[in-house]
C-alpha positions as CSV (number, residue, x, y, z in Angstrom):
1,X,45.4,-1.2,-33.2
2,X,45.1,2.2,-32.7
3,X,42.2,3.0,-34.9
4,X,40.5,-0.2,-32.9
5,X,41.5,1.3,-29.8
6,X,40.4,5.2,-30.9
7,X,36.7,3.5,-32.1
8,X,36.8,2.0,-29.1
9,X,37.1,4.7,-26.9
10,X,34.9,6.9,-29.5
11,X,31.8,4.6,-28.4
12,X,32.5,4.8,-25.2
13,X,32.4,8.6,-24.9
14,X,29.2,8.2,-26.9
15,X,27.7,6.0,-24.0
16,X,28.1,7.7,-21.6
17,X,26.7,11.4,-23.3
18,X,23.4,9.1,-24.1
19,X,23.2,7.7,-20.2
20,X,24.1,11.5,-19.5
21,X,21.0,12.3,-21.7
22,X,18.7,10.3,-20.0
23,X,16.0,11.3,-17.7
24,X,16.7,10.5,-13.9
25,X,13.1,8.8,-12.6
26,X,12.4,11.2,-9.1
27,X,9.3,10.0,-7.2
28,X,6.1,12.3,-6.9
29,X,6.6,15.0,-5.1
30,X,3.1,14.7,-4.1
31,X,3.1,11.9,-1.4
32,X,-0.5,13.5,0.3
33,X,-2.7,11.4,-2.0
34,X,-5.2,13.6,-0.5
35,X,-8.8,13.6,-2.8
36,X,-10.4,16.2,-3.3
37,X,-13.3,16.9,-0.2
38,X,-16.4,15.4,-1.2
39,X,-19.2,17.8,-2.0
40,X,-22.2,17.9,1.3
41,X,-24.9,14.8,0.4
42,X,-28.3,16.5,-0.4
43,X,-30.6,16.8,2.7
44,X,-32.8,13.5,3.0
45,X,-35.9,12.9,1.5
46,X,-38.6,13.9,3.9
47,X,-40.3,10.4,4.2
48,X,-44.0,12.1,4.8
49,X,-43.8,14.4,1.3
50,X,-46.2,13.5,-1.3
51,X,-46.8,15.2,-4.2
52,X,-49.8,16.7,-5.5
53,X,-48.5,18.1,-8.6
54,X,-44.7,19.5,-10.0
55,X,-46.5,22.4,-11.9
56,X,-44.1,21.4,-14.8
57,X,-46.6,20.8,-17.2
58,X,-50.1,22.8,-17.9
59,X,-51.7,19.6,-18.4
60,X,-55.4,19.7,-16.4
61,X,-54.4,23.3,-15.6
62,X,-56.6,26.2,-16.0
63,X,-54.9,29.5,-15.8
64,X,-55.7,33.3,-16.8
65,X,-53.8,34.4,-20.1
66,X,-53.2,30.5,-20.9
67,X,-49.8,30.5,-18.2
68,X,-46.4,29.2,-19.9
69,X,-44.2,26.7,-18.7
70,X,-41.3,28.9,-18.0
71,X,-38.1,26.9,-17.4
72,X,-36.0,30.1,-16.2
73,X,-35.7,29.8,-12.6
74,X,-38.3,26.8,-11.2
75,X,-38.1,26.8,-7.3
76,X,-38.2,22.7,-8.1
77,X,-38.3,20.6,-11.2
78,X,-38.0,21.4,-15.2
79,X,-40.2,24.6,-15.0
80,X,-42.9,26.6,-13.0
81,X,-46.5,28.0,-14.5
82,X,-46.5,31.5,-15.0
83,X,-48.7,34.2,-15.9
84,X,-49.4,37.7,-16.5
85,X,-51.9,40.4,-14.9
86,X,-51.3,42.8,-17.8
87,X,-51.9,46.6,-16.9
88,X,-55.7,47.0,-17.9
89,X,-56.8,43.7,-16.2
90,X,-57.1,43.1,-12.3
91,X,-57.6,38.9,-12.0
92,X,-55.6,35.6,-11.8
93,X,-56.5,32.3,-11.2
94,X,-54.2,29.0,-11.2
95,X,-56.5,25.9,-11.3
96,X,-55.8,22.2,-11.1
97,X,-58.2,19.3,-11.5
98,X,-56.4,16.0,-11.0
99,X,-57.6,12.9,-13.1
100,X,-56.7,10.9,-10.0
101,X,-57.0,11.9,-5.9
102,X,-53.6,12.0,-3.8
103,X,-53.6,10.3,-0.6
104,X,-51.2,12.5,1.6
105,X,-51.2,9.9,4.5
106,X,-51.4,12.6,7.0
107,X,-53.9,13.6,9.9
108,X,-55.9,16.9,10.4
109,X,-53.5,17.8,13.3
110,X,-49.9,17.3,11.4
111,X,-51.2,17.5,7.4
112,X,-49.9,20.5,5.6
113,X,-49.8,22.0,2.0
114,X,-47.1,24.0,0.6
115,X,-46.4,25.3,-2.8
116,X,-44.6,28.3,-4.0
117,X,-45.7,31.2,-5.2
118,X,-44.3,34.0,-7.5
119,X,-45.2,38.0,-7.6
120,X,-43.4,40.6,-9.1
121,X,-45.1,43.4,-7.6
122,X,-46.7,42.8,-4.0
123,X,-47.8,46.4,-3.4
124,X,-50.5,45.7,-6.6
125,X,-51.9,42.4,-5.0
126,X,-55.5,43.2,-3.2
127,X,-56.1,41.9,0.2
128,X,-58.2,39.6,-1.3
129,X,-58.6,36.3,-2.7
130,X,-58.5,32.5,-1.7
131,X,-56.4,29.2,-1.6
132,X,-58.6,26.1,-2.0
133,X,-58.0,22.4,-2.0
134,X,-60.9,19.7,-2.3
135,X,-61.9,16.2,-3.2
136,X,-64.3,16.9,-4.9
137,X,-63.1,18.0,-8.2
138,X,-64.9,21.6,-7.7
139,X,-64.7,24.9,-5.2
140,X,-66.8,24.8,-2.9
141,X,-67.8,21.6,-2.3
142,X,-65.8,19.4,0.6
143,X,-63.4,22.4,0.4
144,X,-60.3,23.1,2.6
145,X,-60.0,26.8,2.4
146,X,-57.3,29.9,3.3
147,X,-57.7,33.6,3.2
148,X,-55.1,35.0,0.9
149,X,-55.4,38.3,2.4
150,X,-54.0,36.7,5.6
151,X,-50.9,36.1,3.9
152,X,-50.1,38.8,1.0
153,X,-49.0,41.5,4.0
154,X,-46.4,39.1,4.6
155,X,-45.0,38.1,0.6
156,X,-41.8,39.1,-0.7
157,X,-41.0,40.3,-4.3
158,X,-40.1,37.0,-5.9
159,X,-40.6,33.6,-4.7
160,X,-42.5,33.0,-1.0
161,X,-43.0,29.5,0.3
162,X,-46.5,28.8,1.3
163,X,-47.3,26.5,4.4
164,X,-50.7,25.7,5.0
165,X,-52.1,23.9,7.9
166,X,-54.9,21.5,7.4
167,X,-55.7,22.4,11.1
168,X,-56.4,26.3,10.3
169,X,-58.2,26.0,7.0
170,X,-61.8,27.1,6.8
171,X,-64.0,23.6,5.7
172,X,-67.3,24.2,3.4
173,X,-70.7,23.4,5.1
174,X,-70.8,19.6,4.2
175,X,-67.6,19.4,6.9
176,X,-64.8,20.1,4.4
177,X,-62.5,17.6,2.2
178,X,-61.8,13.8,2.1
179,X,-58.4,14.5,3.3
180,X,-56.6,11.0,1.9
181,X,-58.5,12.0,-1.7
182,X,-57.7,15.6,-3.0
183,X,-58.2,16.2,-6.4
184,X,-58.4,20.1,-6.8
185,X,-56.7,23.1,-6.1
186,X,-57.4,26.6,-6.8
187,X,-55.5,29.8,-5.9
188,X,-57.3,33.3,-7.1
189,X,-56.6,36.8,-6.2
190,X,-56.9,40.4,-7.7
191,X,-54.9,43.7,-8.3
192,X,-56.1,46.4,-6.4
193,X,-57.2,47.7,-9.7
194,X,-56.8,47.4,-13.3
195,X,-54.8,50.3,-14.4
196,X,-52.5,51.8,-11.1
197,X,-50.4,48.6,-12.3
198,X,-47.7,47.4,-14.8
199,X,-48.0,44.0,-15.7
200,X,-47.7,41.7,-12.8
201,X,-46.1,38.7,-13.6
202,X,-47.2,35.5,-10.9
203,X,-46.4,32.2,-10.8
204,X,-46.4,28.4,-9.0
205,X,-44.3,25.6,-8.4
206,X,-43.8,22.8,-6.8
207,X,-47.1,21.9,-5.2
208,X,-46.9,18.9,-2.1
209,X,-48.3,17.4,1.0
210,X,-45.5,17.1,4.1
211,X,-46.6,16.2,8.1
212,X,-45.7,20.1,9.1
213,X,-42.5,20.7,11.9
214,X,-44.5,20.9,15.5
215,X,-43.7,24.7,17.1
216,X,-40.9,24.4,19.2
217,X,-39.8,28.2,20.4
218,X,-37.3,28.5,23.6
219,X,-38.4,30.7,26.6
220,X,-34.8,30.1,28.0
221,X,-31.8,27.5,28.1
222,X,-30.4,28.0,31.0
223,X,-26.9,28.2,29.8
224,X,-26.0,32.0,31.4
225,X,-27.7,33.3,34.8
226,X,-28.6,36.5,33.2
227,X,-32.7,37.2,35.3
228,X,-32.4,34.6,36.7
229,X,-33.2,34.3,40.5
230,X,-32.7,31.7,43.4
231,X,-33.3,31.1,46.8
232,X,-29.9,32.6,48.9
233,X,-28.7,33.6,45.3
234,X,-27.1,29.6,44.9
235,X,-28.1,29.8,41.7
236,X,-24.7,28.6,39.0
237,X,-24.4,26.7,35.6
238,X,-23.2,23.6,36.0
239,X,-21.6,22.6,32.8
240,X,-20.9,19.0,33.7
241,X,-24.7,18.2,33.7
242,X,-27.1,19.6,31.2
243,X,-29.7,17.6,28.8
244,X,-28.6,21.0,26.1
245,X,-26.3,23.6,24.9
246,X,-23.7,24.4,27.0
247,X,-25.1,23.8,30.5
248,X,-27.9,23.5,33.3
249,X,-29.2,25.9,35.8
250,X,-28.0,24.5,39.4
251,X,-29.0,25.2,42.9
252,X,-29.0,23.1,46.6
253,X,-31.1,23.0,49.1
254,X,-28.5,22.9,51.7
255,X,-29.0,21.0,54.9
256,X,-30.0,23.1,57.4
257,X,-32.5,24.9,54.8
258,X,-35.9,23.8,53.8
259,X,-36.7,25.8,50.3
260,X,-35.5,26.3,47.0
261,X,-37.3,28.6,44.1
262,X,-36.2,29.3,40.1
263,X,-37.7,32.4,38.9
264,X,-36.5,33.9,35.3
265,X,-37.9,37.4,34.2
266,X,-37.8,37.4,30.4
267,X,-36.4,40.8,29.2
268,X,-38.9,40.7,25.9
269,X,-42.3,38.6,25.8
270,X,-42.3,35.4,24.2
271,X,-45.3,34.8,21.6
272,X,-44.7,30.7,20.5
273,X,-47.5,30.6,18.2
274,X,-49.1,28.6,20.2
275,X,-53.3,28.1,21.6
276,X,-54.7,26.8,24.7
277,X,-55.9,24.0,23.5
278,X,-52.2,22.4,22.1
279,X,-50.2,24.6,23.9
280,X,-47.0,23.0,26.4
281,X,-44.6,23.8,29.3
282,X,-41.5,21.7,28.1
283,X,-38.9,21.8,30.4
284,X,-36.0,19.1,32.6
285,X,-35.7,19.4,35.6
286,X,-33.0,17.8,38.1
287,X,-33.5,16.2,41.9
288,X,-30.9,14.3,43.4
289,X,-33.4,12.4,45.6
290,X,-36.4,13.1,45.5
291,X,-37.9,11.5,48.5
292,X,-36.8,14.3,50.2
293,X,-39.1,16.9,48.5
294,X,-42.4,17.6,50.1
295,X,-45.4,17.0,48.4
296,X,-46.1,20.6,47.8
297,X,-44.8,24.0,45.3
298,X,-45.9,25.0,42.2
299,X,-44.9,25.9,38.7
300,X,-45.8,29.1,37.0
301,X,-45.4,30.7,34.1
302,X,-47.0,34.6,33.2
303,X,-47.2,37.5,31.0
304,X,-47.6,39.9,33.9
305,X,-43.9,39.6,34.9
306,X,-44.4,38.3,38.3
307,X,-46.6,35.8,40.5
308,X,-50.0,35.8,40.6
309,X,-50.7,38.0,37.8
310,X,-52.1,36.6,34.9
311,X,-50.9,33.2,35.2
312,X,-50.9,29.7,34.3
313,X,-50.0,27.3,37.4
314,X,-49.5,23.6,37.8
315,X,-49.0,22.2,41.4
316,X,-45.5,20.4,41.3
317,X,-47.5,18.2,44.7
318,X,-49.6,16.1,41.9
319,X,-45.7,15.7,39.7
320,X,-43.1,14.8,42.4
321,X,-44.9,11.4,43.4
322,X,-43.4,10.6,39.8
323,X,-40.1,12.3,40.2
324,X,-36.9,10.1,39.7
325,X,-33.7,10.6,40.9
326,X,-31.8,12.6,37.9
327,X,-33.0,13.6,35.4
328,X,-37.1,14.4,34.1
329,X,-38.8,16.0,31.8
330,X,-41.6,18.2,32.2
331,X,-44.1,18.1,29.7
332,X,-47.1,21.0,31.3
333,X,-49.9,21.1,29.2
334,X,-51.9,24.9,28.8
335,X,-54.9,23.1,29.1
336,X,-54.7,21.6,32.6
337,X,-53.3,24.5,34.3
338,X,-54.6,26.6,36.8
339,X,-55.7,30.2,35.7
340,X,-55.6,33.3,38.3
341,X,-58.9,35.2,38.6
342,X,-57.8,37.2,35.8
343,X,-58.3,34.9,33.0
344,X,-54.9,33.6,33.0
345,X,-51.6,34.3,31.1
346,X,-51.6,35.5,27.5
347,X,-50.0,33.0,26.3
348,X,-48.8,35.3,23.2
349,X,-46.5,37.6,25.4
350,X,-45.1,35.3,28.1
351,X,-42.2,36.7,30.3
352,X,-41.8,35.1,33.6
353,X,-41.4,31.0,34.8
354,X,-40.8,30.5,38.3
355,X,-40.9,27.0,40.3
356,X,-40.9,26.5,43.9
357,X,-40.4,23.5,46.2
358,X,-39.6,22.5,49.9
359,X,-37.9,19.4,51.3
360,X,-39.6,17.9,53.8
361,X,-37.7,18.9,56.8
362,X,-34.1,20.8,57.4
363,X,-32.9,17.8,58.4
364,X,-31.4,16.0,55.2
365,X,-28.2,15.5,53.0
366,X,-28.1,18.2,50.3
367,X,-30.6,18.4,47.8
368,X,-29.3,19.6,44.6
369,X,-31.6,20.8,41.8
370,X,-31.7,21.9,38.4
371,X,-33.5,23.1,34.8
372,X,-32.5,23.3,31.6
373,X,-33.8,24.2,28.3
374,X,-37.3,25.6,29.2
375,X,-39.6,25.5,25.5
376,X,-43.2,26.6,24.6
377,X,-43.8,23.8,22.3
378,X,-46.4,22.1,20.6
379,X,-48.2,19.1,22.6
């Protein structure tokens, strides 16, 4: 009995060392169950690109030295074409003749061509040479044309995005491409000579049709009164009503008064890029009841840095029967305004806005008025 007992007690002790050996189950400690942040989604596809050719491939490509598909650092795409102006010689030329046109979909006044373009050495490059697209399969011939010379002063050692505006190209004499049926490009250019240079390596990549961003450059936002001037110095930023940024430009025409004036000296000029001819005034403006305004004041903008001076005007008589209560925007074309004797503002160095109004008595509830985010954009 007491050997049974003694085993007995043996595999009991031996139980409870192989429970003791066992591993006790804990929980993660990690309860988050956080993932990992997603990386950004690639920007969208721009639905007006259309491409004229990837420059992967030399096929139906005629360049100097041969070219090489390099695939060491494309801008786009498997590789680029590159090529060589070795010390000795002084000419390039990238060529493409399409076996079929592209139709970029796009008009004269939005069309643009970009490619990229590689130089090692900018300093060697002439001020010289030509871009060239056509549908006709040739130079020359129903040709879209740029001066390369208008662009090398502004390259960078290494890759430089080319943007080309239908709208600016020279056209050959017979009135210039079929612009839904391009089948040829052409980019040629020189070294200033042949042996000042080492060998200048150049490339291309990435060759496309997009409708081009319209200019859009700000002349102020009227989120700080910095130059700014009003009538009886009213002037504040009202942050609780703005159409951008941070907040509008406010001022009353208290009852009692009769006339209210925004004027803003620009401390540097402002040259948008812009021409007469599609050249715009983009501004809002604020009324809280606009049946009180008279049918009178004007809106100016200069590069003189005051009135009168050349100027641009548009009577704001012929724009407040159109005025609503709130909110409207201002869309003042270059074209229909008003020019002082002078011949007008230069409209690449603009520095002064200024709009002034009345209300049609000094009898009235207050008046209150506002602008925000004044622009020089594109029509």
């Amino acid at each position: 009995m007491q050997i049974i007992r003694s085993m007995a007690m043996g595999a009991a002790l031996v139980g409870l060392i192989i429970a003791g050996c066992n591993k006790e189950k804990f929980p993660s400690r990690d309860t988050s169950k956080l993932k990992p942040t997603p990386p950004p989604p690639p920007p969208p596809v721009d639905p007006t690109l259309v491409v004229f050719d990837a420059a992967d491939k030399l096929t139906d490509w005629e360049v100097v030295g041969g070219g090489v598909e390099e695939k060491a650092g494309p801008k786009e795409g498997a590789a680029y074409l590159k090529s060589v102006i070795h010390t000795g010689d002084d000419y390039m030329h990238f060529i493409k003749r399409r076996p079929t046109a592209v139709d970029p979909k796009l008009s004269v006044e939005d069309g643009q061509f970009v490619f990229w373009f590689y130089v090692s050495s900018v300093t060697d490059l002439k001020l010289d040479g030509q871009i060239e697209l056509s549908s006709s399969g040739k130079s020359d011939d129903h040709e879209y044309s740029w001066n390369l010379a208008d662009y090398i002063p502004s390259l960078k050692v290494g890759w430089n995005e080319m943007k080309l505006n239908f709208s600016t190209a020279a056209k050959s004499g017979d009135g210039g491409p079929d612009i839904h049926a391009f089948n040829f490009f052409r980019i040629y250019f020189w070294t200033n000579d042949k042996t000042s240079h080492g060998d200048v390596t150049v490339g291309v990549d990435d060759l496309k049709f997009h409708a081009r961003t319209k200019i859009s450059a700000s002349f102020n936002t009227c989120d700080v009164i910095d130059n700014w001037e009003t009538a009886g110095n009213v002037g504040a930023i009202d942050k609780s009503s703005k159409k951008e940024g941070v907040g509008s430009l406010k001022a009353p025409i208290a009852d009692g008064g009769d006339f209210q004036q925004f004027i803003f000296r620009s401390p540097s000029a402002v040259n948008p890029g812009l021409t007469m001819d599609n050249g715009q005034l983009h501004f809002w403006f604020f009324v809280s009841d606009p049946t009180q305004l008279k049918v009178d004041g004007q809106i100016e903008l200069t590069s003189s840095g005051k009135s009168d001076d050349h100027e641009l005007d548009w009577n704001l008589g012929d724009l407040i029967p159109n005025l609503k209560a709130g909110w409207n925007e201002m869309k003042l074309n270059f074209s229909d305004a008003g020019k002082t004797a002078d011949g007008g503002a230069d409209i690449t160095a603009l520095n002064y806005f200024k709009v002034y109004l009345w209300t049609s008595s000094k009898t009235h509830p207050e008046v209150v008025l506002a602008l925000d985010d004044l622009r020089l954009t594109e029509k």
